[in-house]
C-alpha positions as CSV (number, residue, x, y, z in Angstrom):
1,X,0.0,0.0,0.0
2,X,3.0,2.2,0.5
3,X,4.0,2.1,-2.6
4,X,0.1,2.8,-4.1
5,X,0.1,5.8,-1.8
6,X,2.8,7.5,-3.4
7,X,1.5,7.0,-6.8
8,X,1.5,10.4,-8.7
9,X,-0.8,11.0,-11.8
10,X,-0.7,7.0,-12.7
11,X,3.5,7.4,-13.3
12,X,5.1,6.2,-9.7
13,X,6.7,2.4,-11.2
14,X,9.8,2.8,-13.8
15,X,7.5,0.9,-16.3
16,X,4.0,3.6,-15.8
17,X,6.8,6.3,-16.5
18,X,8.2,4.9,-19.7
19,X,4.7,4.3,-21.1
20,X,3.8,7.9,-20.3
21,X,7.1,9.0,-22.0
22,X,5.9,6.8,-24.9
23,X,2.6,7.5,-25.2
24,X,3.7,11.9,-25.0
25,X,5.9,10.8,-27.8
26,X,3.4,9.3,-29.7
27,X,1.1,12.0,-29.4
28,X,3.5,14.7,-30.2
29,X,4.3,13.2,-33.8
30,X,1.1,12.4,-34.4
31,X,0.3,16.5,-34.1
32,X,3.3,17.1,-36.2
33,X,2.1,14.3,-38.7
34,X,-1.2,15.5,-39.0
35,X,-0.3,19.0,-39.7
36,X,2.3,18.3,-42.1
37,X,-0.5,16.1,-44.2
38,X,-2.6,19.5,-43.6
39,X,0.3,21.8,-45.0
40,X,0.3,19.8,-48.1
41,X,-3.1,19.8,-48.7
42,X,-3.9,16.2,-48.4
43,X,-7.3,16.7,-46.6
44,X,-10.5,17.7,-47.9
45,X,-10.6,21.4,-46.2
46,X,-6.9,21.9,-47.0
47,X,-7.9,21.4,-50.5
48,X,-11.6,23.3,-51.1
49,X,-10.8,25.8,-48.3
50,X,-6.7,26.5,-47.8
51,X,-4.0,24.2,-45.2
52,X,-4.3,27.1,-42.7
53,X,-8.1,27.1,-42.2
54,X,-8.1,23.6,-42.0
55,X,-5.6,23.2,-39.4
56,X,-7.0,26.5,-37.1
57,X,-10.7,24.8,-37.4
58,X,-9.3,21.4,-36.4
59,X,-7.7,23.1,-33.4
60,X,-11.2,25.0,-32.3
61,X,-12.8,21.9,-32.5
62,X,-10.3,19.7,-30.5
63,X,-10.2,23.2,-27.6
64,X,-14.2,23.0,-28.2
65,X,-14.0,19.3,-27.4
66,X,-12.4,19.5,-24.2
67,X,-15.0,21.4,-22.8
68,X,-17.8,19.4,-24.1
69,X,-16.1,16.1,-22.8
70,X,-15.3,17.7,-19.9
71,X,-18.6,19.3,-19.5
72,X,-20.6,16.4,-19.6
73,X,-18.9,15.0,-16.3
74,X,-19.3,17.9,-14.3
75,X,-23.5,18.2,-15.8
76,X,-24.1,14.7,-14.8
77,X,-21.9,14.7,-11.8
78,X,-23.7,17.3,-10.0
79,X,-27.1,17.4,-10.1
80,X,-26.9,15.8,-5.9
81,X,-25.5,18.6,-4.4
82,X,-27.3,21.5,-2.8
83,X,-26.9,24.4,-5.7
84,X,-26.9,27.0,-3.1
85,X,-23.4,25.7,-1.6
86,X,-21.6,27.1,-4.6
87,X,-23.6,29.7,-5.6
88,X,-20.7,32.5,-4.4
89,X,-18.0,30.4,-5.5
90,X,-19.3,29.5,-8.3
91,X,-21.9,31.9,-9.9
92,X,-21.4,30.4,-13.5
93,X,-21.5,27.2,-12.9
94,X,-24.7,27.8,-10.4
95,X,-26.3,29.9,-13.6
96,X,-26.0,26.3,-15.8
97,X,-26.8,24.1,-13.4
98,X,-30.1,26.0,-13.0
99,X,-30.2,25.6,-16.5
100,X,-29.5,22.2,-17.0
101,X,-30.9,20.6,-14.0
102,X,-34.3,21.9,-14.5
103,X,-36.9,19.6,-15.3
104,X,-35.6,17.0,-18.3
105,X,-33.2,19.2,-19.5
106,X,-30.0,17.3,-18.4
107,X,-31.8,14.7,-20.8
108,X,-31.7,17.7,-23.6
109,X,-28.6,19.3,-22.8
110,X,-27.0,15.2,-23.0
111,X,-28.9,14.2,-26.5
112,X,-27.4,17.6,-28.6
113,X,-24.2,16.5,-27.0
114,X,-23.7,13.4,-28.5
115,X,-24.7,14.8,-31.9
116,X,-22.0,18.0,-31.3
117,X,-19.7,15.5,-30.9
118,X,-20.1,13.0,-33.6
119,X,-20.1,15.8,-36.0
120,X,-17.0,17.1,-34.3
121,X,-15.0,14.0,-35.2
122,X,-16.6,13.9,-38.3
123,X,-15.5,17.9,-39.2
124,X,-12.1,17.1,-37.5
125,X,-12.2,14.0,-40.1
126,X,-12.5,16.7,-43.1
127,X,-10.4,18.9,-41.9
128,X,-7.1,16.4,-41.0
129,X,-7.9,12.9,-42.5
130,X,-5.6,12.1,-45.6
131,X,-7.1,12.0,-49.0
132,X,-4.0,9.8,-50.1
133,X,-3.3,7.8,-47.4
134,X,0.4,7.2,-49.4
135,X,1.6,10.9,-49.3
136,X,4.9,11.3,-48.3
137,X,5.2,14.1,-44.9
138,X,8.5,15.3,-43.9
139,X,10.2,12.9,-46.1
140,X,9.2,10.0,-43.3
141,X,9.4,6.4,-44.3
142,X,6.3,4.9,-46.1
143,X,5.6,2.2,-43.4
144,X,5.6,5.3,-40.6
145,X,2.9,6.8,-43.2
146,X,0.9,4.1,-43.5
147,X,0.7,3.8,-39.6
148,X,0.0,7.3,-38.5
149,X,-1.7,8.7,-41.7
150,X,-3.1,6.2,-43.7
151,X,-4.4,4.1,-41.0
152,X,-5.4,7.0,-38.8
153,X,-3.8,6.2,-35.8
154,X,-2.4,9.5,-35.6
155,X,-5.5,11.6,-35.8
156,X,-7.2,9.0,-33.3
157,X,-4.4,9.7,-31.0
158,X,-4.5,13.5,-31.1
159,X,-8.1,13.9,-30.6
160,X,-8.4,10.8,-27.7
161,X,-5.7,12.5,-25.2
162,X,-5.2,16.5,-26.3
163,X,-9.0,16.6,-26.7
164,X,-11.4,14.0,-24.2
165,X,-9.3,11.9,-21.8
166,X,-7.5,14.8,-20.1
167,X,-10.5,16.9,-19.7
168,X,-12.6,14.3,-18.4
169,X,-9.8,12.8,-15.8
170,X,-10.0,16.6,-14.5
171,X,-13.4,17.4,-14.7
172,X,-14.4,13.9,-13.1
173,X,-13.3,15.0,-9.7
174,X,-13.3,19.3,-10.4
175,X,-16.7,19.6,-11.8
176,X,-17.5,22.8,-10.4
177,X,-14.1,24.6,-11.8
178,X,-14.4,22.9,-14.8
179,X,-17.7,24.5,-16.2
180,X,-17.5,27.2,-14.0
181,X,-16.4,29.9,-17.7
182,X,-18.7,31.1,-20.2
183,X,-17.5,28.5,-22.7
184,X,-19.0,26.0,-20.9
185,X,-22.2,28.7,-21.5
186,X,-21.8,28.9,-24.9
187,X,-21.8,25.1,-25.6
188,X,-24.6,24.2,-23.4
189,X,-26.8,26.5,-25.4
190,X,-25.4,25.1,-28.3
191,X,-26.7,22.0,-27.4
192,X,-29.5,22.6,-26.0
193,X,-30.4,24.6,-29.4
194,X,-29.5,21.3,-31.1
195,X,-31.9,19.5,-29.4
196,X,-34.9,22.0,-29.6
197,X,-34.1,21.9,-33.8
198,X,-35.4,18.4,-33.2
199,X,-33.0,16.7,-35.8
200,X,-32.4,13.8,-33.0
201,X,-35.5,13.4,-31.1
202,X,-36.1,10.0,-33.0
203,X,-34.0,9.3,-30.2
204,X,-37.3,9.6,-27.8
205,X,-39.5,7.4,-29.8
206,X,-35.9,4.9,-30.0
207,X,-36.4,5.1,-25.9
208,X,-39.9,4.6,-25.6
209,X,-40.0,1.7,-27.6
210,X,-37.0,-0.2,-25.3
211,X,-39.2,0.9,-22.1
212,X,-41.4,-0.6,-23.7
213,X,-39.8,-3.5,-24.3
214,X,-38.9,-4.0,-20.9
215,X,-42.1,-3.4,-19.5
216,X,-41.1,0.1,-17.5
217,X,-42.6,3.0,-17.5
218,X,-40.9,6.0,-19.5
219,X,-39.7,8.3,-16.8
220,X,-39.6,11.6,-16.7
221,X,-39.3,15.0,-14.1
222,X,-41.9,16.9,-15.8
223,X,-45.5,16.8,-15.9
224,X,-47.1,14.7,-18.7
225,X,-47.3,17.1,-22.5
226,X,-50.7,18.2,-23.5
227,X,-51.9,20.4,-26.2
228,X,-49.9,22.2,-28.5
229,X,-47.1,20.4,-26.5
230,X,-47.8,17.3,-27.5
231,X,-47.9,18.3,-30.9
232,X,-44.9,20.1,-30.9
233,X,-43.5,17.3,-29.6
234,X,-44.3,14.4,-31.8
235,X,-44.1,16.6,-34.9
236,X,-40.5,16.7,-33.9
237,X,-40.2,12.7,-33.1
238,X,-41.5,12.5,-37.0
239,X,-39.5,15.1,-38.2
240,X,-36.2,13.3,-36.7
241,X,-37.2,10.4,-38.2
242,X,-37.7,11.4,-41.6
243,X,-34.0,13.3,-41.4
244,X,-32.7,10.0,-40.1
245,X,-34.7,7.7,-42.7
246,X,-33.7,9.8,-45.7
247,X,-30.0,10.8,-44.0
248,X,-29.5,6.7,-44.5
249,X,-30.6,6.6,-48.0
250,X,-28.6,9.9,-48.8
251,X,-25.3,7.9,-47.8
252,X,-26.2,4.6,-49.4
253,X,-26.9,6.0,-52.2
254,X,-23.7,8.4,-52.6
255,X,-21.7,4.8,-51.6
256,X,-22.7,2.9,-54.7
257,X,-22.8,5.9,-56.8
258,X,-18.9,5.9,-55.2
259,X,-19.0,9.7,-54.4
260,X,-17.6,9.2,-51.1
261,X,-14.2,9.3,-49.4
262,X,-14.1,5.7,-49.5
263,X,-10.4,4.6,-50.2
264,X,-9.2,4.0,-53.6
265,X,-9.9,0.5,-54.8
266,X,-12.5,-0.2,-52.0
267,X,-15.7,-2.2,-53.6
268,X,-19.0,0.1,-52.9
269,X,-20.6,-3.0,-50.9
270,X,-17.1,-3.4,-49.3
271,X,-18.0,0.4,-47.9
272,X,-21.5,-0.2,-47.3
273,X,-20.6,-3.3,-45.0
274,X,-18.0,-1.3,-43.3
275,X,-20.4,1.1,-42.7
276,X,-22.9,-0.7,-41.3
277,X,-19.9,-2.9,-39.3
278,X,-18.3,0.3,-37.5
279,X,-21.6,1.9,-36.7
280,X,-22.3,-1.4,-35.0
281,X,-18.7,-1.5,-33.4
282,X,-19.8,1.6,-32.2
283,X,-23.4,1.0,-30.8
284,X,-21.8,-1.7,-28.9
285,X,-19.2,0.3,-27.0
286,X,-21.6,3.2,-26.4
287,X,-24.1,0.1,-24.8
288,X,-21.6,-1.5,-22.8
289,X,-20.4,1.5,-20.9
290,X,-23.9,2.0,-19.9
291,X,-24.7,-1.8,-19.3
292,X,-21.3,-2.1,-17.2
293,X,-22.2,1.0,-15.1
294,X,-25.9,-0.2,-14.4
295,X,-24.9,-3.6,-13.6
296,X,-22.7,-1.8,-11.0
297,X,-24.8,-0.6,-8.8
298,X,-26.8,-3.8,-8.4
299,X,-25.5,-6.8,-5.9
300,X,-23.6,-9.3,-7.4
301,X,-26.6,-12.1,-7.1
302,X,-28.4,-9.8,-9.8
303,X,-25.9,-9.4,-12.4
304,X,-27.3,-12.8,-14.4
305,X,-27.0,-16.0,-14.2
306,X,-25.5,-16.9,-17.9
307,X,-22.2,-18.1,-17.8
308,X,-20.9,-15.2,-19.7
309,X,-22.5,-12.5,-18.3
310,X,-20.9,-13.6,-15.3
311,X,-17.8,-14.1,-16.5
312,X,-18.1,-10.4,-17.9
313,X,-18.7,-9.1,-14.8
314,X,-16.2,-11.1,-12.7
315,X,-13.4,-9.2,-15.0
316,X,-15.2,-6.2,-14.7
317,X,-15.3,-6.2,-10.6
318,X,-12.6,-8.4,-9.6
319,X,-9.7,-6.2,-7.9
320,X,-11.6,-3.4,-6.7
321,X,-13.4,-2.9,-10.0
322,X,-10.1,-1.7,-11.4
323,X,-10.6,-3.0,-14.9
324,X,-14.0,-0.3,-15.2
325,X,-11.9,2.4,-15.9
326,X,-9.6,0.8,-18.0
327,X,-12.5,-0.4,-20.4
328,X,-13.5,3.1,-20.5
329,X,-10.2,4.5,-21.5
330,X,-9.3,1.8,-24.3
331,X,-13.4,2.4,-25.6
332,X,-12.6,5.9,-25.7
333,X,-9.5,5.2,-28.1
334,X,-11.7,2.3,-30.0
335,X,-14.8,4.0,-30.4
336,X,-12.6,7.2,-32.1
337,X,-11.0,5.0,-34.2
338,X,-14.4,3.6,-35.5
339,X,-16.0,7.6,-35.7
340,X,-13.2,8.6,-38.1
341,X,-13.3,5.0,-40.2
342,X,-17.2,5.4,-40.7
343,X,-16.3,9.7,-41.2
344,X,-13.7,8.1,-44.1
345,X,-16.4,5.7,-45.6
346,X,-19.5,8.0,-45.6
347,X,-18.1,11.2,-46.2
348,X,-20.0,12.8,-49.7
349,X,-17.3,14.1,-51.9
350,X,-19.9,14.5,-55.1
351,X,-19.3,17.6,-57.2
352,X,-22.2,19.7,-56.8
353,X,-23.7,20.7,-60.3
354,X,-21.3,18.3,-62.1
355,X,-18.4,20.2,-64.1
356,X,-20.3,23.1,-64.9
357,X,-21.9,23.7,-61.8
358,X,-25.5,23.7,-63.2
359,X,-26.5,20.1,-63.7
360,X,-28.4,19.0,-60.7
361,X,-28.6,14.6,-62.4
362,X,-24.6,15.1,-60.6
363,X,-26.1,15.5,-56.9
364,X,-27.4,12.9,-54.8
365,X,-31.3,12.3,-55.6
366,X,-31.2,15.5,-58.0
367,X,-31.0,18.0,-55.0
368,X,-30.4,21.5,-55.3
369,X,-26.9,22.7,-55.0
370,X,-27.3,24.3,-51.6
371,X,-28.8,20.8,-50.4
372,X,-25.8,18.8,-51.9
373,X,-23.7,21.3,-49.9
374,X,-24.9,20.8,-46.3
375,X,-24.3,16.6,-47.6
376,X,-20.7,17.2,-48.4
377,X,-20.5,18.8,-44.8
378,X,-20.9,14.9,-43.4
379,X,-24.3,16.3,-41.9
380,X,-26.5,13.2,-42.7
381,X,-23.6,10.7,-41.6
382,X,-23.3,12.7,-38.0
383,X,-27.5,12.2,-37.9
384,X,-27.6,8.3,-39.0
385,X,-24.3,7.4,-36.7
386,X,-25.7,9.5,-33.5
387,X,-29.0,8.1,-33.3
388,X,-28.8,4.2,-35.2
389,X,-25.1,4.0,-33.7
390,X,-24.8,5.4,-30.4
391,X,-27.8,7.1,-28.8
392,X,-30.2,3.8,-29.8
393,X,-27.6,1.1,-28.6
394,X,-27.8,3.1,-25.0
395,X,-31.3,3.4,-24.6
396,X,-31.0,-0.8,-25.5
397,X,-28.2,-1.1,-23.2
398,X,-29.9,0.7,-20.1
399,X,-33.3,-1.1,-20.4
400,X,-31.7,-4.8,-20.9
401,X,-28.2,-4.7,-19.3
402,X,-28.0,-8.1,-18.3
403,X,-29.6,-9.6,-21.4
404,X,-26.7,-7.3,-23.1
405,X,-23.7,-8.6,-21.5
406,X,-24.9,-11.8,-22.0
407,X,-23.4,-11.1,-25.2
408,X,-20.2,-13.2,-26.1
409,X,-19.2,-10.3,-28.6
410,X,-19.3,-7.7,-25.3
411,X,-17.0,-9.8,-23.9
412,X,-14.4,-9.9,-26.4
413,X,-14.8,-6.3,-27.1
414,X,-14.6,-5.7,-23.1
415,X,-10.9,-7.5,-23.5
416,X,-10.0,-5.3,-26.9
417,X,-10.1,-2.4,-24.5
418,X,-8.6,-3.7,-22.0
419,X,-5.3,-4.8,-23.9
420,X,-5.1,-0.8,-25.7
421,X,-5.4,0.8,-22.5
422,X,-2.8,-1.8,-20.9
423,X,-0.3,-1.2,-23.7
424,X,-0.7,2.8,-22.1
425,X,-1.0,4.5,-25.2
426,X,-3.1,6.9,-23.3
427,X,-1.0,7.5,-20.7
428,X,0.2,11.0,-21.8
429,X,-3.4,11.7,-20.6
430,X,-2.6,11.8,-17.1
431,X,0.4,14.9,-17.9
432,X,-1.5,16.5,-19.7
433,X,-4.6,16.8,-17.3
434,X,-1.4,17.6,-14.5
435,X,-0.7,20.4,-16.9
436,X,-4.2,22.0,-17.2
437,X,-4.9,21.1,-13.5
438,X,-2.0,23.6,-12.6
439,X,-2.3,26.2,-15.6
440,X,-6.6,26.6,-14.4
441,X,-5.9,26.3,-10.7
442,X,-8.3,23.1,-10.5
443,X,-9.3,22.3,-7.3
444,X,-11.4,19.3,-6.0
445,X,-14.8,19.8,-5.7
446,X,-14.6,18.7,-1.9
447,X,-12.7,22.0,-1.4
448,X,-15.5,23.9,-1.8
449,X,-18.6,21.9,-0.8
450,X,-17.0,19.3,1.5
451,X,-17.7,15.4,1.4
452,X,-21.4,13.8,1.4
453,X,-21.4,13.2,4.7
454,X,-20.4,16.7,5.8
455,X,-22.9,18.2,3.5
456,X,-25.1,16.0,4.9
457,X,-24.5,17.4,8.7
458,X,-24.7,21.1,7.4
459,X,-28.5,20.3,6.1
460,X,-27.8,19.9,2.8
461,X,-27.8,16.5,2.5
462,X,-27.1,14.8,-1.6
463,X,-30.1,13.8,-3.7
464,X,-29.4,10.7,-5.0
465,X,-32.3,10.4,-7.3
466,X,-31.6,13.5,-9.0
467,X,-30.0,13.1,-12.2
468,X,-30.9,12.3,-16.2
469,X,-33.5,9.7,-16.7
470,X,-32.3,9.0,-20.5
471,X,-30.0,6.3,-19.6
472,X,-27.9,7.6,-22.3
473,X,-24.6,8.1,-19.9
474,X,-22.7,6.5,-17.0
475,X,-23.3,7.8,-13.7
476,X,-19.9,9.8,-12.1
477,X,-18.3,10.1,-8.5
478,X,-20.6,11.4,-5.9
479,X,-18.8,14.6,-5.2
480,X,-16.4,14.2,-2.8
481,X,-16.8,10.1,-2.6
482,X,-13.5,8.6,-2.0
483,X,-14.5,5.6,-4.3
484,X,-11.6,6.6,-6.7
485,X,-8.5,3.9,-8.0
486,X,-4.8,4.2,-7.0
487,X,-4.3,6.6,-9.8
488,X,-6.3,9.3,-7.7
489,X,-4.3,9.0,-4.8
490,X,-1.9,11.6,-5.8
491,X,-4.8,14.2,-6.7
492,X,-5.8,14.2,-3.6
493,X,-2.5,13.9,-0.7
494,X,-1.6,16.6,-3.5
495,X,-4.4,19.3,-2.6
496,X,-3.7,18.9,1.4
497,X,-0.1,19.6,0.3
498,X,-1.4,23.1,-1.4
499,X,-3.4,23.4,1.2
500,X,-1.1,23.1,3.6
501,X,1.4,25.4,2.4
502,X,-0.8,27.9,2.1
503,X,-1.7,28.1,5.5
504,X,1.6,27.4,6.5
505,X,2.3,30.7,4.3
506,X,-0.1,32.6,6.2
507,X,1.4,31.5,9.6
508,X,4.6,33.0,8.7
509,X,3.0,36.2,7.5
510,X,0.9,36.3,10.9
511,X,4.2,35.7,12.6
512,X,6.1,38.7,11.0
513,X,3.1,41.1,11.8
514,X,2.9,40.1,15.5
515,X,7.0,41.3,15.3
516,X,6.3,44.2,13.8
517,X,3.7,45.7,16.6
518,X,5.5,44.0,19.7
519,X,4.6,47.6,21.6
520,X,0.8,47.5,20.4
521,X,-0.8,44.9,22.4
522,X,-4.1,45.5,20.9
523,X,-2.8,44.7,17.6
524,X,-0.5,42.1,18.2
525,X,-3.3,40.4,20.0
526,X,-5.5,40.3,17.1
527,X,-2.6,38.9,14.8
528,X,-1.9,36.3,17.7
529,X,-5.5,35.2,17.7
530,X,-6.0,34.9,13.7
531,X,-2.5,32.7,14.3
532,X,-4.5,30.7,16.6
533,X,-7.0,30.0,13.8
534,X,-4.5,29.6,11.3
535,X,-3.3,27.1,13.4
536,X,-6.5,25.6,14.2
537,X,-7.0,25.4,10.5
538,X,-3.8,23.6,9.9
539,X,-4.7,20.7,12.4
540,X,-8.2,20.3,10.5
541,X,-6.0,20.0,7.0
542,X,-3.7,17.1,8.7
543,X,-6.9,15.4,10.6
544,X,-9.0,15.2,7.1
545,X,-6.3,14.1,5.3
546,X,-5.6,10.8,7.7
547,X,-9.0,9.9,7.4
548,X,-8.7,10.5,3.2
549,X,-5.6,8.3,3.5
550,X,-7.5,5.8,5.5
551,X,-10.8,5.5,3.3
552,X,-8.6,5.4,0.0
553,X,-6.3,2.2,1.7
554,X,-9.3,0.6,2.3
555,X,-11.0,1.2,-0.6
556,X,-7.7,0.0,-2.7
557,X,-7.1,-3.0,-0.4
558,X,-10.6,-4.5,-0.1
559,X,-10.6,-3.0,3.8
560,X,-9.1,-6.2,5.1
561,X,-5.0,-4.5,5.4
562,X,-4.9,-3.3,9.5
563,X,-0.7,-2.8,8.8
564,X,-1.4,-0.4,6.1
565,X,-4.1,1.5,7.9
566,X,-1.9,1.8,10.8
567,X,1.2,3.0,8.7
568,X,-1.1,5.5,7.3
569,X,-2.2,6.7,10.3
570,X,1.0,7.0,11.4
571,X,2.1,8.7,8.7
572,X,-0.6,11.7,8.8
573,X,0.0,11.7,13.1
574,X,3.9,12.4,12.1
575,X,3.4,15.1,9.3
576,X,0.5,16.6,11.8
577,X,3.4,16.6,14.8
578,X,6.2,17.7,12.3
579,X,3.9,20.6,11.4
580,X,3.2,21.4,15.3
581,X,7.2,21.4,15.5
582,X,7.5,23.9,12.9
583,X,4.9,26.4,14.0
């Protein structure tokens, strides 16, 4: 346990810090890579825009990303706590909470989000996937081109760690930092906008159908729609579904007419199978994250009786559950990977008007010009792969978790992940979130609102049934919850050092002002007495950080180590008497 203890940001063993070394590697030439297929135009902005728009758009997009990976942890990780208990630290993030915790809106504010960013990867895809997967950059050998261009590695690589595993590894356990900026503003509206347009709410008639199935209600925290409401409401559900229907034709079509991106040489049906392949691919690692975190919560008597949904969930658990977040890290990189294949395969490269611009018999289904534009955009691929390939396989996933894992392909995906992230190809991730952490001033959302069982002695006790009720995401930490791996061990002995030295900092100040008015007793008292507190407050730091040493050893060691537990008791008692000594 020692040795866990002192684990810092996932690199403490020789072998963690060679495969972050690695992995920063890695994700460095990949940037350079990509770029330098940008600079010679070999991607589909770089060509029918110009290189430098295509690389500043891919850029937004990835700095766009963070926030709306990051955002969705802190929007689904805080709808428990007591709003008013960060409403002066916090008056941004206490404005879009308000927002987004209202009612079903979480459920809104969640389905335009998975549509922003599927059409994110697939804009990033147009903007730094290679046309010619074969074009020499910097003069590099052909097999290092094949690797990180052609295959797409490199873009998969760049986006994963720069733009969603950092952010979320900070804003899992700083949610009300993270969206506590006006950017976190502007994209929730975004979303939200994207979900009033209506383009996705097939997605609801998708979810009533698999409540249906399973014999539940559909739950909601509004009252029931009436009126024009209901209208409104289903116009939108048959609106969606006519965007998704024809959205599906729109890319078959283009596929055998071969106006897609499709490589060179590919058979059209080749395409159409891939298509329909990686979409699948995809559905099934969107539905296992939610299947793995539903089973979860439920005692281990529940989780089926099938031999292999129980041997799914015996890899899943055993060890503390360690293996959970390791299938989410190597889905993350896998389900990427599949976003930009199916973004390569689908994406409309049909000259609008044929080569004089006029003749409509060139665009898909004879539409106008304008039309065929918004399809070369990779709009109606983003539509068909957010609902058929992500959004449906949840709502499936969450209604039928059992029946899901029961699945012998979930269980051979479930081990796919779990060998990428063990090769730690993502472990650059863990610097890079260290990086942001510092440059933003991150703090742990305990810092500000305490743990849930002090905000339960205050009167402000966690809801636990507040939250989305789509069962399109994976419930986070409580706020504050100690239920974290080794890798979050350093996080948090890390804030009680910061902590610590800053009240340590304001000792010595205190000190050299009750020096300075030795012949005014009035004043010297005062300073004497706000070192008392200081003092006071310094004790409290040492105390709360031998019981978060304690809860985190037991939590790592299954509760049953009583040497470890003692060490780290013994360990806080000595840093608490060394920093008696020193005041």
């Amino acid at each position: 346990m020692a040795e866990e203890a002192e684990h810092f940001h996932g690199l403490n063993s020789t072998a963690d810090k060679i495969k972050a070394g690695v992995s920063l590697i890695l994700v460095s030439f990949s940037v350079c890579v990509v770029l330098g297929n940008i600079a010679n135009g070999n991607t589909k902005f770089a060509q029918e825009i110009h290189p430098a728009a295509a690389g500043i758009i891919l850029w937004i997009l990835i700095g766009w990303m963070t926030m709306v990976e990051g955002g969705q942890c802190s929007m689904v990780g805080l709808p428990p706590i007591d709003r008013e208990l960060y409403r002066e630290s916090h008056p941004i993030t206490y404005k879009i909470t308000g927002w987004g915790h209202s009612g079903d809106n979480l459920d809104r504010y969640l389905m335009g989000r998975q549509f922003v960013v599927i059409f994110m990867n697939f804009t990033i895809g147009l903007c730094g996937a290679p046309i010619d997967g074969s074009m020499s950059v910097f003069g590099l050998p052909q097999w290092i081109i094949t690797i990180f261009v052609g295959s797409g590695i490199g873009m998969v690589l760049q986006n994963v760690i720069i733009g969603q595993l950092s952010s979320q590894v900070n804003a899992s356990h700083c949610m009300l930092d993270y969206i506590n900026t006006h950017f976190m503003t502007f994209t929730y509206w975004v979303t939200v906008i994207i979900e009033v347009s209506g383009v996705v709410h097939m997605s609801y008639l998708i979810r009533m159908m698999a409540y249906w199935g399973a014999g539940k209600p559909v739950e909601s925290n509004e009252p029931p729609k009436e009126g024009v409401t209901v209208i409104f409401y289903y116009g939108r559900v048959a609106f969606s579904t006519a965007c998704v229907c024809f959205g599906l034709a729109v890319t078959i079509e283009a596929l055998f007419k071969g106006q897609t991106s499709l490589w060179p040489g590919v058979p059209q049906v080749i395409g159409l199978i891939l298509f329909f392949l990686f979409m699948c691919c995809i559905g099934l690692l969107e539905g296992m994250q939610i299947a793995f975190f539903t089973v979860a919560k439920m005692p281990k008597s529940e989780r089926g009786d099938t031999s292999m949904a129980m041997r799914t969930c015996d890899c899943l658990f055993r060890n503390g559950a360690k293996n959970l977040p390791g299938f989410m890290c190597g889905r993350q990189m896998t389900v990427t990977l599949c976003f930009f294949v199916i973004a390569r395969v689908t994406t409309i490269t049909t000259q609008i008007g044929g080569p004089d611009g006029d003749d409509r018999s060139y665009n898909i289904f004879g539409v106008s010009n304008w039309v065929q534009e918004m399809f070369n955009l990779g709009f109606m691929g983003a539509l068909v792969t957010t609902v058929l390939g992500s959004i449906a396989w949840q709502l499936v996933a969450g209604a039928f978790p059992i029946a899901f894992l029961s699945n012998p392909v979930v269980y051979v995906f479930l081990q796919i992940a779990l060998i990428i992230e063990m090769t730690g190809i993502c472990s650059a991730a863990w610097f890079l979130a260290m990086l942001q952490r510092k440059a933003m001033g991150f703090q742990f959302d305990e810092i500000y609102v305490g743990t849930p069982d002090e905000r339960s002695a205050r009167g402000h006790a966690d809801d636990k049934d507040a939250g989305a009720t789509m069962g399109t995401t994976a419930p986070m930490t409580n706020v504050g919850e100690r239920d974290i791996s080794a890798k979050y061990m350093d996080l948090v002995q890390n804030e009680y050092s910061i902590q610590r030295e800053q009240v340590m900092g304001n000792i010595s100040a205190l000190r050299e002002k009750i020096k300075e008015n030795q012949d005014n007793a009035e004043v010297r008292k005062a300073y004497e007495f706000a070192m008392r507190l200081e003092i006071d407050t310094l004790k409290s730091v040492n105390k709360r950080q031998t019981e978060s040493v304690r809860n985190l050893s037991l939590l790592l060691d299954g509760g049953d180590d009583d040497d470890d537990d003692d060490a780290n008791k013994g360990y806080a008692a000595k840093q608490l008497d060394d920093d008696d000594d020193e005041v």
